[in-house]
ROROPA-599833 format. One record per atom (N, C-alpha, C): chain; y negated, x negated, z; atom name; residue number from 1; residue in one letter. Coordinates in steps of 0.2 Angstrom, whole numbers, plus 5000, padded with zeros to 4 digits. Atoms other than C-alpha are relative to their C-alpha. Example, Ala and Ser with C-alpha at 12.3 -4.5 7.8 and 13.67 -1.06 7.14 Angstrom:
REM ROROPA-599833
ch=A yy=5006 xx=4996 zz=5000 at=N i=1 aa=A
ch=A yy=5022 xx=4938 zz=5039 at=CA i=1 aa=A
ch=A yy=4994 xx=4996 zz=5000 at=C i=1 aa=A
ch=A yy=5006 xx=5004 zz=4999 at=N i=2 aa=S
ch=A yy=5005 xx=4932 zz=5036 at=CA i=2 aa=S
ch=A yy=4995 xx=5004 zz=5003 at=C i=2 aa=S
This chain:
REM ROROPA-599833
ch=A yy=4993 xx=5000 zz=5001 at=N i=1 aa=X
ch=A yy=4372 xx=4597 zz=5512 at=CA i=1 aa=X
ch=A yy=5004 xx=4996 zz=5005 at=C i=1 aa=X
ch=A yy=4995 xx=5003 zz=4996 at=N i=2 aa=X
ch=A yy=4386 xx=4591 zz=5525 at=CA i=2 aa=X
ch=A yy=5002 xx=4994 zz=4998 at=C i=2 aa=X
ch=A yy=4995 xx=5004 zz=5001 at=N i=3 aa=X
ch=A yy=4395 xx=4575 zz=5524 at=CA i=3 aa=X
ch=A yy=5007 xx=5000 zz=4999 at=C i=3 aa=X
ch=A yy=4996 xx=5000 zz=4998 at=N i=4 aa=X
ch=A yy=4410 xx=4576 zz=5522 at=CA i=4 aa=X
ch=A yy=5007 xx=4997 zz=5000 at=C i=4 aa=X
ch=A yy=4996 xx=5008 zz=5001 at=N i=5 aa=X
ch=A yy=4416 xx=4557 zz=5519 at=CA i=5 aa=X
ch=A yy=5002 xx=5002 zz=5007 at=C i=5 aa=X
ch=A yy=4999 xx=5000 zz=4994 at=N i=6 aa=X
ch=A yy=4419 xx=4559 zz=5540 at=CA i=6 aa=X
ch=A yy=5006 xx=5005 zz=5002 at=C i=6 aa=X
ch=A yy=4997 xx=4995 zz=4997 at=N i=7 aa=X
ch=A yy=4428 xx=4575 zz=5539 at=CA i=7 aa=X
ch=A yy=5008 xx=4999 zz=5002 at=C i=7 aa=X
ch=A yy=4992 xx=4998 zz=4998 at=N i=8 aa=X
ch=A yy=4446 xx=4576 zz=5547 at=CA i=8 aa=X
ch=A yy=5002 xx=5001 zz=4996 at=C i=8 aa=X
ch=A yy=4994 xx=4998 zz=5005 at=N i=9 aa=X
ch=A yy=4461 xx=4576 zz=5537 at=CA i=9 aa=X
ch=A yy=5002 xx=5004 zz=5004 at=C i=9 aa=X
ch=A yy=4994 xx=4995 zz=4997 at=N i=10 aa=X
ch=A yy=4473 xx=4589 zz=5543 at=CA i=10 aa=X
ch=A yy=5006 xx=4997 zz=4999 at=C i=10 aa=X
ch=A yy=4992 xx=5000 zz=5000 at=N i=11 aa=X
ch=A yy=4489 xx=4585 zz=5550 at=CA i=11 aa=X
ch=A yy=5004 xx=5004 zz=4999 at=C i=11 aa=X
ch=A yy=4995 xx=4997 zz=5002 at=N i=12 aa=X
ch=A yy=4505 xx=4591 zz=5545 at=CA i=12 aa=X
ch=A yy=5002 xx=5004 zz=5006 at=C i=12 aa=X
ch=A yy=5000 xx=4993 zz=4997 at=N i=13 aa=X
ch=A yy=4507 xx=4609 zz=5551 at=CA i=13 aa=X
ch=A yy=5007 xx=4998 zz=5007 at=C i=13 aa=X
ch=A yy=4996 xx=5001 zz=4993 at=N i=14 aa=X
ch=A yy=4516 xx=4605 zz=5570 at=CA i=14 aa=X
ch=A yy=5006 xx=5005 zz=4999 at=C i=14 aa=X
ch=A yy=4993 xx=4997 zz=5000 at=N i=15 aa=X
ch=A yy=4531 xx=4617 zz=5567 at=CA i=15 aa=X
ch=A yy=5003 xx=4998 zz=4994 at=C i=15 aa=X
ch=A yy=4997 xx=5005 zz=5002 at=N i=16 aa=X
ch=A yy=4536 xx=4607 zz=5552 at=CA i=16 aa=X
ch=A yy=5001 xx=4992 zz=5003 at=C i=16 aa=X
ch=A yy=4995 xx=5007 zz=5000 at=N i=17 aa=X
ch=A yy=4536 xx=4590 zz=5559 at=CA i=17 aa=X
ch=A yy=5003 xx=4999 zz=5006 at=C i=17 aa=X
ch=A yy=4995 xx=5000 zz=4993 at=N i=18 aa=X
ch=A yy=4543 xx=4596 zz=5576 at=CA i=18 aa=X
ch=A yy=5007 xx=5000 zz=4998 at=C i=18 aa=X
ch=A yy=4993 xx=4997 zz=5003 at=N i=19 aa=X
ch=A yy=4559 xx=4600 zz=5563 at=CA i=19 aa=X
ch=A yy=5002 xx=4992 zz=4998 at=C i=19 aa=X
ch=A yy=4998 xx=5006 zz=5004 at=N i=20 aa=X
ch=A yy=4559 xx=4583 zz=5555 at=CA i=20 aa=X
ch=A yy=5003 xx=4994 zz=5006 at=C i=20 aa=X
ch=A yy=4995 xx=5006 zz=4997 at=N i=21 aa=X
ch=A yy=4572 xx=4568 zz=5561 at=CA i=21 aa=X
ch=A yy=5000 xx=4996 zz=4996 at=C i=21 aa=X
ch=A yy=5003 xx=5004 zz=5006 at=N i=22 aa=X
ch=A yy=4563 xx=4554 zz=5555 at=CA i=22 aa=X
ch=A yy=5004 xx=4991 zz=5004 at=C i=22 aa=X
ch=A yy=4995 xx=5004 zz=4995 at=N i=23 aa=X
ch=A yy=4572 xx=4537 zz=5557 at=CA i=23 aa=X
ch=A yy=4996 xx=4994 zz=5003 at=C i=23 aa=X
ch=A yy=5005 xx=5008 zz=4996 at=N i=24 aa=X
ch=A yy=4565 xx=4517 zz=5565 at=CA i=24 aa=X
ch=A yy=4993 xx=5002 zz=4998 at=C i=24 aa=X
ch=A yy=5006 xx=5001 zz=5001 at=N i=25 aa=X
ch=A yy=4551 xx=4518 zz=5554 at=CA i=25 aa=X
ch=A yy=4995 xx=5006 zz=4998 at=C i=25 aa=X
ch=A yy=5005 xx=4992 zz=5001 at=N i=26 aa=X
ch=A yy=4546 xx=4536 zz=5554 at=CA i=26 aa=X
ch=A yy=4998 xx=5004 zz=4996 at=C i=26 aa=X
ch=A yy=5001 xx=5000 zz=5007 at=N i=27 aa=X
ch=A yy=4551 xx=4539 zz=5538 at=CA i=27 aa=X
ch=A yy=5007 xx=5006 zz=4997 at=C i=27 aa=X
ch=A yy=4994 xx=4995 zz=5001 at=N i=28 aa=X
ch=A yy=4562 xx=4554 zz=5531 at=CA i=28 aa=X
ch=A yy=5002 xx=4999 zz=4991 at=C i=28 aa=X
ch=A yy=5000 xx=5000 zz=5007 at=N i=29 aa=X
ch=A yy=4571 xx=4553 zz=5513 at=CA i=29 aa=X
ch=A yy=4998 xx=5007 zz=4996 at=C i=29 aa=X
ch=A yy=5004 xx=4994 zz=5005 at=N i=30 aa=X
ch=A yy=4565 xx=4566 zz=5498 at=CA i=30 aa=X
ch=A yy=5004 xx=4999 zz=4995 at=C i=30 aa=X
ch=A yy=4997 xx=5000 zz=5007 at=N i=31 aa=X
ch=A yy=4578 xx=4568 zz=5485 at=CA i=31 aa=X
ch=A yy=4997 xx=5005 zz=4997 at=C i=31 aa=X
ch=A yy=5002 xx=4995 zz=5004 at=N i=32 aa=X
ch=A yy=4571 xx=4576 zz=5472 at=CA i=32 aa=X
ch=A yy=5002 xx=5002 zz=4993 at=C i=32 aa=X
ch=A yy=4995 xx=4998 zz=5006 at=N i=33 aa=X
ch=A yy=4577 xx=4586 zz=5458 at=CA i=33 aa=X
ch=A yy=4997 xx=5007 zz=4996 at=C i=33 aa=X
ch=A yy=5004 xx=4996 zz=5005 at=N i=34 aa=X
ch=A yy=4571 xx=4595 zz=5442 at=CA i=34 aa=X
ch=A yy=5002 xx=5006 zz=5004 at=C i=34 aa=X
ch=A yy=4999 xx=4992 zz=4995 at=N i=35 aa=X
ch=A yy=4568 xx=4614 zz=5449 at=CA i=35 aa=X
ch=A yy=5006 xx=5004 zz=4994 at=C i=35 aa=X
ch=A yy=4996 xx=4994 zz=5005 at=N i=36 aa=X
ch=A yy=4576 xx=4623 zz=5432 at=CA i=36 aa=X
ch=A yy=5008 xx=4997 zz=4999 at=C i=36 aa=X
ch=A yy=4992 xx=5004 zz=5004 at=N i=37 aa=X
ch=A yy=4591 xx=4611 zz=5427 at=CA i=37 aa=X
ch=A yy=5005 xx=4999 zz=5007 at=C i=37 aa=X
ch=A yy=4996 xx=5003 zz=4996 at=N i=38 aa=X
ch=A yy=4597 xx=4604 zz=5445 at=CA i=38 aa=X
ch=A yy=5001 xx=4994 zz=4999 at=C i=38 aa=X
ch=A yy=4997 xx=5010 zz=5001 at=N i=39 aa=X
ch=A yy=4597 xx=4586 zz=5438 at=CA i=39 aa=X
ch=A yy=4994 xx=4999 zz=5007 at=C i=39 aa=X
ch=A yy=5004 xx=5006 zz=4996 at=N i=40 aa=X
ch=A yy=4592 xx=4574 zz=5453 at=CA i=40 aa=X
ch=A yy=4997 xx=4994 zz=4994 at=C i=40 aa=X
ch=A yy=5004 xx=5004 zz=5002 at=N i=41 aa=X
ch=A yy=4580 xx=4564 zz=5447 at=CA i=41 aa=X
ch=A yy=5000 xx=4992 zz=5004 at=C i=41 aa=X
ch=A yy=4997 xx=5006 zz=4998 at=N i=42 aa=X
ch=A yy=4579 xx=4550 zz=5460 at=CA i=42 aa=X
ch=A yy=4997 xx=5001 zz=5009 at=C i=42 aa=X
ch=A yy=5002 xx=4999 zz=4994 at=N i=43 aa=X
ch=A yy=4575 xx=4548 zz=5480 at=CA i=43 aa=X
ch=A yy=4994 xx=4994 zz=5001 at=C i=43 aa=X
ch=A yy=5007 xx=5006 zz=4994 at=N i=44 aa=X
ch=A yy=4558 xx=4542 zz=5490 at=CA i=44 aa=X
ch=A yy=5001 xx=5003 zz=5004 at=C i=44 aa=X
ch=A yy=5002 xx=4998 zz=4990 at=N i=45 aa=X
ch=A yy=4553 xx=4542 zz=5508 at=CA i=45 aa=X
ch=A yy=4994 xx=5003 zz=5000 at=C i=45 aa=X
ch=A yy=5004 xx=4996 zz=5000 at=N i=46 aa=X
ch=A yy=4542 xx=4551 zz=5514 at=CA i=46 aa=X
ch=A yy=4998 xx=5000 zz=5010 at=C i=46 aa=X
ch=A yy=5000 xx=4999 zz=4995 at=N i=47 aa=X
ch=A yy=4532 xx=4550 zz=5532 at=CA i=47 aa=X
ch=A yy=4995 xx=5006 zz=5000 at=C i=47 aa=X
ch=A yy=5004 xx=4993 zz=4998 at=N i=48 aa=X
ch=A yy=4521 xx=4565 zz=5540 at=CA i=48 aa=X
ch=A yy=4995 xx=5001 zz=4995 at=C i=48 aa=X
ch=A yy=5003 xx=5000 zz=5005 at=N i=49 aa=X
ch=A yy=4508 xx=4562 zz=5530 at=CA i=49 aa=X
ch=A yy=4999 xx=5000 zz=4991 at=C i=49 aa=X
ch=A yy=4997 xx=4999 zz=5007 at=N i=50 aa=X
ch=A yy=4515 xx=4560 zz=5512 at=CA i=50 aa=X
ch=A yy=5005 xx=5006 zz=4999 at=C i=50 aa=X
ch=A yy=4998 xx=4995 zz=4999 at=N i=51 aa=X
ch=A yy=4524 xx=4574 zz=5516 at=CA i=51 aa=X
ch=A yy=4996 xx=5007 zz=5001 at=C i=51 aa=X
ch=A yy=5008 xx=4995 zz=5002 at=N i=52 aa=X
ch=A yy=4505 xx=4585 zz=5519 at=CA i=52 aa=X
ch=A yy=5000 xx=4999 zz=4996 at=C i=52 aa=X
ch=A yy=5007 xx=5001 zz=5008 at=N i=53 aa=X
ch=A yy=4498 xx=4578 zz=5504 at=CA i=53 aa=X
ch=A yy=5006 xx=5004 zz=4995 at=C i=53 aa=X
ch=A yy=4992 xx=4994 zz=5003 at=N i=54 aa=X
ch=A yy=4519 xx=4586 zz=5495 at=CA i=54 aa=X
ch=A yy=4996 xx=5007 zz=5001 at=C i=54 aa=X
ch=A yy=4999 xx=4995 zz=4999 at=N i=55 aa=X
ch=A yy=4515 xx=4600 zz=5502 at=CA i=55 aa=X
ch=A yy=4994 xx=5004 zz=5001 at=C i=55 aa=X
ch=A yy=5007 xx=4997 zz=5000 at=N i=56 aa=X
ch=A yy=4497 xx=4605 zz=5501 at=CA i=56 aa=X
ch=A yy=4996 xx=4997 zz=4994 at=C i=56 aa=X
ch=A yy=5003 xx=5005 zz=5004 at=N i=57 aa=X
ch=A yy=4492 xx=4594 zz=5485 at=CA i=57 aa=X
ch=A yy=5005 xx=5004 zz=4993 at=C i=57 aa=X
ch=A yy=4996 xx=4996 zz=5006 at=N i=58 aa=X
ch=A yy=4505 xx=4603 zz=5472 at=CA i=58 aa=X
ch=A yy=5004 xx=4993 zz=4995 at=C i=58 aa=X
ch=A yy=4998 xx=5007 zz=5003 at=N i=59 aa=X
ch=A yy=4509 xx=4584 zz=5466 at=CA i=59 aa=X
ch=A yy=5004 xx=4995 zz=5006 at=C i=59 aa=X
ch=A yy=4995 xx=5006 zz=4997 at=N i=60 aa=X
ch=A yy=4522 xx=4572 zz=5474 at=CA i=60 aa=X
ch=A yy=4997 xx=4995 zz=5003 at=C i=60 aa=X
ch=A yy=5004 xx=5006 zz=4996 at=N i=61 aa=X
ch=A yy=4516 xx=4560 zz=5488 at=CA i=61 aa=X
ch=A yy=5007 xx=4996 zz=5003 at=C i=61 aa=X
ch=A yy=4995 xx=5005 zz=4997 at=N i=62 aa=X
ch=A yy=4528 xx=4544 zz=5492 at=CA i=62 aa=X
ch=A yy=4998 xx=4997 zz=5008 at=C i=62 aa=X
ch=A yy=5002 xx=5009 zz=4997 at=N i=63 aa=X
ch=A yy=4527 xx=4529 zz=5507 at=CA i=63 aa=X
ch=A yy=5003 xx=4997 zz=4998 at=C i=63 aa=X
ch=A yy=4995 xx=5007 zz=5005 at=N i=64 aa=X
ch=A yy=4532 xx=4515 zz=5496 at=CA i=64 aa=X
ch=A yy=4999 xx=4994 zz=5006 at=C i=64 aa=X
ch=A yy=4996 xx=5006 zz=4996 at=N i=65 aa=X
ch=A yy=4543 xx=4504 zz=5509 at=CA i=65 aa=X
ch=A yy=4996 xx=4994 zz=5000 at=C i=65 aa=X
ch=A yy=4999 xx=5009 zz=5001 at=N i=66 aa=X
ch=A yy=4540 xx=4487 zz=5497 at=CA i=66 aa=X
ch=A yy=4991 xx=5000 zz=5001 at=C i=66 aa=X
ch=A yy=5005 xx=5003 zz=5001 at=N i=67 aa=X
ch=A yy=4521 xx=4489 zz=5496 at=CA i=67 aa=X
ch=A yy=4996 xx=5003 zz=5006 at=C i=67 aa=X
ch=A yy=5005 xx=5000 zz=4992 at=N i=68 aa=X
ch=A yy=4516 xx=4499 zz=5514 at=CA i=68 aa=X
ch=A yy=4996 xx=5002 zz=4996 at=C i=68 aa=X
ch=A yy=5007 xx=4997 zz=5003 at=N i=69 aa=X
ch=A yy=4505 xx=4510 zz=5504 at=CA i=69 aa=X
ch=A yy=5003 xx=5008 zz=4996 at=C i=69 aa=X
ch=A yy=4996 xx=4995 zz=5001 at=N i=70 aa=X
ch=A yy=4507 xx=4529 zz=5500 at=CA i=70 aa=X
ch=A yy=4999 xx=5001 zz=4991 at=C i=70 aa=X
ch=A yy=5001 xx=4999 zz=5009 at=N i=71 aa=X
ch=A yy=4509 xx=4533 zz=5481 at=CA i=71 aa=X
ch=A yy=5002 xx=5007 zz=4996 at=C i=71 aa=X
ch=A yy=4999 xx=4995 zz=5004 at=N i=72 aa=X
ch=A yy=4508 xx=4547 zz=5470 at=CA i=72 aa=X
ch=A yy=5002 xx=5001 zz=4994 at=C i=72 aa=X
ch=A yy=4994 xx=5002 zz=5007 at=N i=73 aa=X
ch=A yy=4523 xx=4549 zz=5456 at=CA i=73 aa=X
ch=A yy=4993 xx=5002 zz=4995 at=C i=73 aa=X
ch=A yy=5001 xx=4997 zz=5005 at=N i=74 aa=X
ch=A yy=4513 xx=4549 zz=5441 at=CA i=74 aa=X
ch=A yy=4991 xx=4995 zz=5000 at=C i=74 aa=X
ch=A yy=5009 xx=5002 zz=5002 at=N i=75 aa=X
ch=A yy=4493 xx=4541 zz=5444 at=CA i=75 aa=X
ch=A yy=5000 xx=4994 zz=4996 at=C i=75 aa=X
ch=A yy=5003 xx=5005 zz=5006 at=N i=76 aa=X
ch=A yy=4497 xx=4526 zz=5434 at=CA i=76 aa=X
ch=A yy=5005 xx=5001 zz=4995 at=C i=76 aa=X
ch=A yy=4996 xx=5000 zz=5008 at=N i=77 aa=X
ch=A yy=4511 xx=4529 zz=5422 at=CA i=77 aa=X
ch=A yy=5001 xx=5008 zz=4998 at=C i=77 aa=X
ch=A yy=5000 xx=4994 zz=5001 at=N i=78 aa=X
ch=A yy=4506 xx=4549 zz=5420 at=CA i=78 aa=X
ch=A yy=5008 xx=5003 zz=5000 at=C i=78 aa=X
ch=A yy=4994 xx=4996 zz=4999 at=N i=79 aa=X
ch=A yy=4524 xx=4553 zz=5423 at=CA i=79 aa=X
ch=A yy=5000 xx=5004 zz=5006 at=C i=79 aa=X
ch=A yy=5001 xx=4996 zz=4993 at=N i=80 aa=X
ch=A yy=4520 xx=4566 zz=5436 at=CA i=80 aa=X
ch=A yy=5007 xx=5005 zz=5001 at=C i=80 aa=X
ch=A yy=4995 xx=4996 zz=4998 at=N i=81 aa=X
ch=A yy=4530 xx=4576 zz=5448 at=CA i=81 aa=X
ch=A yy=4996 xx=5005 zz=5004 at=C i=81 aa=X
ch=A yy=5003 xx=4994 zz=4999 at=N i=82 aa=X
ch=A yy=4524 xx=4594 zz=5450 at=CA i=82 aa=X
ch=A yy=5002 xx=5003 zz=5003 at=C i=82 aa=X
ch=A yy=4996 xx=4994 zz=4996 at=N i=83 aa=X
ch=A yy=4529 xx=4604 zz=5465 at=CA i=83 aa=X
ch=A yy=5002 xx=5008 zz=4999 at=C i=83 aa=X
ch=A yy=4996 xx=4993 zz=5001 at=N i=84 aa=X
ch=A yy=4541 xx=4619 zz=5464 at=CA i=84 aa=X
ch=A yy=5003 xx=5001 zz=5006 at=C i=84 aa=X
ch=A yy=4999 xx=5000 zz=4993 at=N i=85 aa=X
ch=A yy=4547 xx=4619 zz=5480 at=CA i=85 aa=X
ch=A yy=5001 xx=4993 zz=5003 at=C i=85 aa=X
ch=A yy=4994 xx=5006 zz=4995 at=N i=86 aa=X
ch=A yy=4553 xx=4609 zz=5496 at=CA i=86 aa=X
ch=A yy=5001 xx=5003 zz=5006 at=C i=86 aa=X
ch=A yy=4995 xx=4998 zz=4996 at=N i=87 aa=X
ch=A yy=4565 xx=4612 zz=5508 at=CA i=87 aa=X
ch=A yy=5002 xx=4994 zz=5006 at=C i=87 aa=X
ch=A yy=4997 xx=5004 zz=4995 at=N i=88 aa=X
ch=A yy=4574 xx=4604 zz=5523 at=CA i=88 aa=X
ch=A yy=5004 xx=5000 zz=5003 at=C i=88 aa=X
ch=A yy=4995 xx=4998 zz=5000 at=N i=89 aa=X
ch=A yy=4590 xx=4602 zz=5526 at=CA i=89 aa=X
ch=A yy=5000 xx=5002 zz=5009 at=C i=89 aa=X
ch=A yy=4997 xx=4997 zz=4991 at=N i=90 aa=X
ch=A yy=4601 xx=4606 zz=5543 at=CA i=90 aa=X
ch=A yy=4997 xx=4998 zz=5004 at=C i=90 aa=X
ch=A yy=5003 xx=5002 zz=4993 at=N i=91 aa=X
ch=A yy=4597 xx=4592 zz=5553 at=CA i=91 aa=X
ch=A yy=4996 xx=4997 zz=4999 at=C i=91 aa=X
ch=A yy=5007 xx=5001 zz=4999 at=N i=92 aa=X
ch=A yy=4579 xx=4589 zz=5550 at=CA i=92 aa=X
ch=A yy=4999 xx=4992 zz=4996 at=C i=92 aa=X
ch=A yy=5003 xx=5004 zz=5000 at=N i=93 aa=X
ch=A yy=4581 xx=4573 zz=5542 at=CA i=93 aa=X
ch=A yy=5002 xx=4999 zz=4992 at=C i=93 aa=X
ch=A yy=4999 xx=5004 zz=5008 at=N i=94 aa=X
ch=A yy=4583 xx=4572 zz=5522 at=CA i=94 aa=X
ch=A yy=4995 xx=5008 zz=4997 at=C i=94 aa=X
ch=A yy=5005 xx=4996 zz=5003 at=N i=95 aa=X
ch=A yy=4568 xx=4585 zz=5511 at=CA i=95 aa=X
ch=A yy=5005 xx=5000 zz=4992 at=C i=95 aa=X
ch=A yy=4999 xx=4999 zz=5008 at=N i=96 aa=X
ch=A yy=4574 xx=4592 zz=5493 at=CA i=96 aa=X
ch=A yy=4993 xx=5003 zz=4998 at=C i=96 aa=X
ch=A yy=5007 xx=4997 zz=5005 at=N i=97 aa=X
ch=A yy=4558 xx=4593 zz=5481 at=CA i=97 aa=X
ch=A yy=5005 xx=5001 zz=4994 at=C i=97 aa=X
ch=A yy=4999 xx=4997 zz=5008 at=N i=98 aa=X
ch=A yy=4561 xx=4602 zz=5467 at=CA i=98 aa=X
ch=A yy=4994 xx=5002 zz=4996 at=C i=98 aa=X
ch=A yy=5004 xx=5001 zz=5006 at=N i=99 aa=X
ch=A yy=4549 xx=4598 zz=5453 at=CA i=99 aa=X
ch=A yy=5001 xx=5000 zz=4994 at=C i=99 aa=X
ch=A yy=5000 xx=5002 zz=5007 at=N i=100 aa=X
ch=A yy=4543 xx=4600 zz=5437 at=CA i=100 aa=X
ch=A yy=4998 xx=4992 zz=4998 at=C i=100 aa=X
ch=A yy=5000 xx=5011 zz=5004 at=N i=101 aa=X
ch=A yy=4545 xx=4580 zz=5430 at=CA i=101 aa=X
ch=A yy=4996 xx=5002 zz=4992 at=C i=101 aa=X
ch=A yy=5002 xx=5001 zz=5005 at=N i=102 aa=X
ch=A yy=4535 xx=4576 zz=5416 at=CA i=102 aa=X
ch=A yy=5002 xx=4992 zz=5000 at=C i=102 aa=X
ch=A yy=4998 xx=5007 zz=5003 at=N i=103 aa=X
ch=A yy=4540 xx=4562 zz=5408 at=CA i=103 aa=X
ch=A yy=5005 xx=4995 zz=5004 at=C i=103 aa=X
ch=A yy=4995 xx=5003 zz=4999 at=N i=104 aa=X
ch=A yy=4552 xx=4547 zz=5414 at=CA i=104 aa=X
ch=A yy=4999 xx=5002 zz=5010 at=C i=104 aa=X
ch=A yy=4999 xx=4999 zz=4993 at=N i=105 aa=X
ch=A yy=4557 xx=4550 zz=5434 at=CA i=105 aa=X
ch=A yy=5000 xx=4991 zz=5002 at=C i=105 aa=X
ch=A yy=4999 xx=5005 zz=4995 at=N i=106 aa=X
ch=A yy=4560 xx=4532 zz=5436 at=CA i=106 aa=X
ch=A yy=4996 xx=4995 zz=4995 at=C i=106 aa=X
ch=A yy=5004 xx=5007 zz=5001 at=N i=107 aa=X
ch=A yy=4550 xx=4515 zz=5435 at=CA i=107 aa=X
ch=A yy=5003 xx=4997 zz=4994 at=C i=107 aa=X
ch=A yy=4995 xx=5004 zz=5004 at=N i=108 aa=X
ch=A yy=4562 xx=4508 zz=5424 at=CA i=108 aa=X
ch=A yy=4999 xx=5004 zz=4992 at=C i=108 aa=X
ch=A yy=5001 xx=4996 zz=5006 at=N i=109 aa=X
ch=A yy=4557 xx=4523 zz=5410 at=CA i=109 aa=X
ch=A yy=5006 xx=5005 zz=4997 at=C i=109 aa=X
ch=A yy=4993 xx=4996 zz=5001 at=N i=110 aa=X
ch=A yy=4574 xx=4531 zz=5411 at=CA i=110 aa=X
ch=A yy=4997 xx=5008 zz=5003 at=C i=110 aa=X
ch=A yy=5000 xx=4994 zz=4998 at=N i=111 aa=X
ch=A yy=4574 xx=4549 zz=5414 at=CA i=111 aa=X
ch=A yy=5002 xx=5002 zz=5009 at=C i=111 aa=X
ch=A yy=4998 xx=5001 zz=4992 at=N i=112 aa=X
ch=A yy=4582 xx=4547 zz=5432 at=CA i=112 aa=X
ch=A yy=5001 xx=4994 zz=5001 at=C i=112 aa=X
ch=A yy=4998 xx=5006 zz=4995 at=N i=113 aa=X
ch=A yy=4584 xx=4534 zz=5443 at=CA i=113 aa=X
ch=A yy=5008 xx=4996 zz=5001 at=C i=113 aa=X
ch=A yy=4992 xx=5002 zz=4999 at=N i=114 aa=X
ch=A yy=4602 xx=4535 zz=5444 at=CA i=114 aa=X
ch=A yy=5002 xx=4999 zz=4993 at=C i=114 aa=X
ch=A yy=5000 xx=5003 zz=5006 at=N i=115 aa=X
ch=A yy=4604 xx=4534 zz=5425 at=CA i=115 aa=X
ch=A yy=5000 xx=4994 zz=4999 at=C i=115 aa=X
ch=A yy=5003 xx=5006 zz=4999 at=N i=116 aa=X
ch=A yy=4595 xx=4518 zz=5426 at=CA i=116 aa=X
ch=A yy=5004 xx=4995 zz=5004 at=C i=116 aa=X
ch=A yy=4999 xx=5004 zz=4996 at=N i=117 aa=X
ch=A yy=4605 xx=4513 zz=5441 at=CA i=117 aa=X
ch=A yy=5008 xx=4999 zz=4997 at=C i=117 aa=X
ch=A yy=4995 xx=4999 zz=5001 at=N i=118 aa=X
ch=A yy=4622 xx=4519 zz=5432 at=CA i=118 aa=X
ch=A yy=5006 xx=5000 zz=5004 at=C i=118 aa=X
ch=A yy=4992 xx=4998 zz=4997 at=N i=119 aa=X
ch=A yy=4640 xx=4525 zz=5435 at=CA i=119 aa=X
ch=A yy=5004 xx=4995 zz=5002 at=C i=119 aa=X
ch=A yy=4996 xx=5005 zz=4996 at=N i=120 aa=X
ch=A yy=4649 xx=4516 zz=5448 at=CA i=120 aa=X
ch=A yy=5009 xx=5003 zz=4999 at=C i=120 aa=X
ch=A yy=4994 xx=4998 zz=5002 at=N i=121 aa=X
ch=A yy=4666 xx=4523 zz=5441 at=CA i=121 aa=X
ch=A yy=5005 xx=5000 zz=5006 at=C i=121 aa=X
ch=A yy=4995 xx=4996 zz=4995 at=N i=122 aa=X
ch=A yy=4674 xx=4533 zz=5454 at=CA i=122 aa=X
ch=A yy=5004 xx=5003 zz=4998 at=C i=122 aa=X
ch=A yy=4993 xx=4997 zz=5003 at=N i=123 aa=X
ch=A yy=4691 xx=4539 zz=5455 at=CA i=123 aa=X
ch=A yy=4998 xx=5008 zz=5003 at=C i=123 aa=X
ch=A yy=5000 xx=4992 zz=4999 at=N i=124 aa=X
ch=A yy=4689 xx=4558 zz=5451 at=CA i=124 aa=X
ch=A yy=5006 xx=5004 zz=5005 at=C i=124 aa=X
ch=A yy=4994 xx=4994 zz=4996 at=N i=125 aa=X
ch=A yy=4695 xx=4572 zz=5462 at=CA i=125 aa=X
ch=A yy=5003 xx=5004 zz=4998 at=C i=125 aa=X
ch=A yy=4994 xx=4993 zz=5003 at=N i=126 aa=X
ch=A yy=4707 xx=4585 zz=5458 at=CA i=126 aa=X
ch=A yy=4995 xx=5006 zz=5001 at=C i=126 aa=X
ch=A yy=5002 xx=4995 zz=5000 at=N i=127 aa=X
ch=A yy=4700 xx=4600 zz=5453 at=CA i=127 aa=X
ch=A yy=5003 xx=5005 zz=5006 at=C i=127 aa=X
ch=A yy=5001 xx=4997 zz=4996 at=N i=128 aa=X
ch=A yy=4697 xx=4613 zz=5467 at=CA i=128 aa=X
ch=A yy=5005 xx=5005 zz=4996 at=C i=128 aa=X
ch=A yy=4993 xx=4996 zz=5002 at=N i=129 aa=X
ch=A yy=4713 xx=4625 zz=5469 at=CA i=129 aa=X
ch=A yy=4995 xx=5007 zz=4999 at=C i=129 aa=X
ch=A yy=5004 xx=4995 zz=5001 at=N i=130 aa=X
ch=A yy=4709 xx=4643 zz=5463 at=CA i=130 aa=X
ch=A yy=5003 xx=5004 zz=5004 at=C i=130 aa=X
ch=A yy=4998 xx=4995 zz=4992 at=N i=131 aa=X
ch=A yy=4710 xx=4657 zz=5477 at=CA i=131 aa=X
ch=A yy=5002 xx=5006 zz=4997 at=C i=131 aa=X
């Protein structure tokens, strides 16, 4: 039987990361958002890598900035995030995951991240004129 502790990983498929505009640290954002509802849940980064693993693993892969270590939404507090799709926007540099969420999206145990972070009380715009 082969080994294949030695085996190659597979790079991220070269016509996607030819598309990607990634910034100083080679790092693209990934706002993600329940697939059914459209609720934003919350934003991670994402370099080439974490981005394969998204995209070929059916489960959400990070690069977490503070720890410099890639992370998988859910392996320690079972609040997984289940791929539905992901997209890329115009100019190459921000990803939409749309996931099925099980459980709290944020570290904080809140349902989103922005919940948690709370309403910065903006002065609302005027409803859109009708045509």
């Amino acid at each position: 039987m082969p080994d294949l502790t030695d085996a190659p990983v597979p790079a991220l498929d070269p016509a996607v990361a030819d598309r990607l505009k990634r910034d100083e640290h080679g790092l693209v954002a990934a706002v993600v958002q329940q697939h059914d509802t459209g609720e934003v849940l919350m934003l991670g980064w994402m370099d080439d890598e974490a981005l394969r693993r998204t995209l070929t693993e059916g489960r959400v892969t990070f690069w977490s900035r503070s720890r410099e270590e890639y992370w998988r939404k859910g392996d320690t507090s079972g609040h997984v995030q289940l791929v539905r799709s992901v997209a890329l926007d115009c100019d190459g540099d921000a990803l939409l995951v749309r996931v099925h969420q099980v459980g709290a999206a944020c570290h904080t145990g809140t349902r989103t991240c922005f919940e948690a972070g709370g309403d910065l009380g903006a002065v609302v715009g005027p409803d859109a004129p009708v045509a």
